[in-house]
C-alpha positions, -999 to +999 in steps of 0.1 A: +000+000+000+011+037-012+007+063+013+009+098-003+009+131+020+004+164+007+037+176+018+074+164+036+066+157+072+076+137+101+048+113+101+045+080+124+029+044+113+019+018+138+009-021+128-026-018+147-047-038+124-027-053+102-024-091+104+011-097+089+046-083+092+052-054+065+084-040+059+079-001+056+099+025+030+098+059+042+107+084+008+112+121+006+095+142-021+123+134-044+112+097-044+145+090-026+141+061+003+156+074+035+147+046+059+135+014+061+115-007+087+121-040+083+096-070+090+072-048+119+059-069+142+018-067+134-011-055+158+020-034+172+015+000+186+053+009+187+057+041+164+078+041+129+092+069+119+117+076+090+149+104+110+137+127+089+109+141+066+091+122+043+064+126+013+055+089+005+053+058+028+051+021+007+043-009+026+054-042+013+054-079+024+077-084+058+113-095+043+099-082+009+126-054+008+152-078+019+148-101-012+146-073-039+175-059-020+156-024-018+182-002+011+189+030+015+192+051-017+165+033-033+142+058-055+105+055-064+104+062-105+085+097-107+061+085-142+051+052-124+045+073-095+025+094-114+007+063-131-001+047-094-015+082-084-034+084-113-021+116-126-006+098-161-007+121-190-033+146-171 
């Protein structure tokens, strides 16, 4: 799942109501990954935050990130980015 804020902020995520262990990218405007929660524990209330400001937060199978060896550096491509958000050729 793609979250999308309207601007860079410091922004938390819990694991609440999710059922399985996700491994959460944190990106800044840029589409530039600059941290990475790795396998969170579900139905967790313990806060995940990126160290700094962030635009976009992607959630992905726990140990997903791991096998496509996603780490730090990582960049979201800005015209899929635009596909996803629907915004493609508007």
């Amino acid at each position: 799942m793609l979250f999308v804020f309207d601007q860079e902020e410091r922004l938390a995520m819990w694991m609440k109501n999710t059922l399985i262990p996700l491994d959460m990218l944190f990106f800044d405007g840029k589409g530039a990954m600059v941290h990475i929660e790795r396998k969170a524990e579900p139905h967790s209330l313990r806060h995940r935050q990126a160290p700094e400001s962030v635009r976009y937060a992607l959630e992905i199978n726990g140990g997903e990130g791991q096998s496509l060896s996603v780490d730090s550096g990582a960049r979201l491509d800005p015209e899929s980015l635009q596909e996803c958000l629907g915004a493609g050729g508007n």
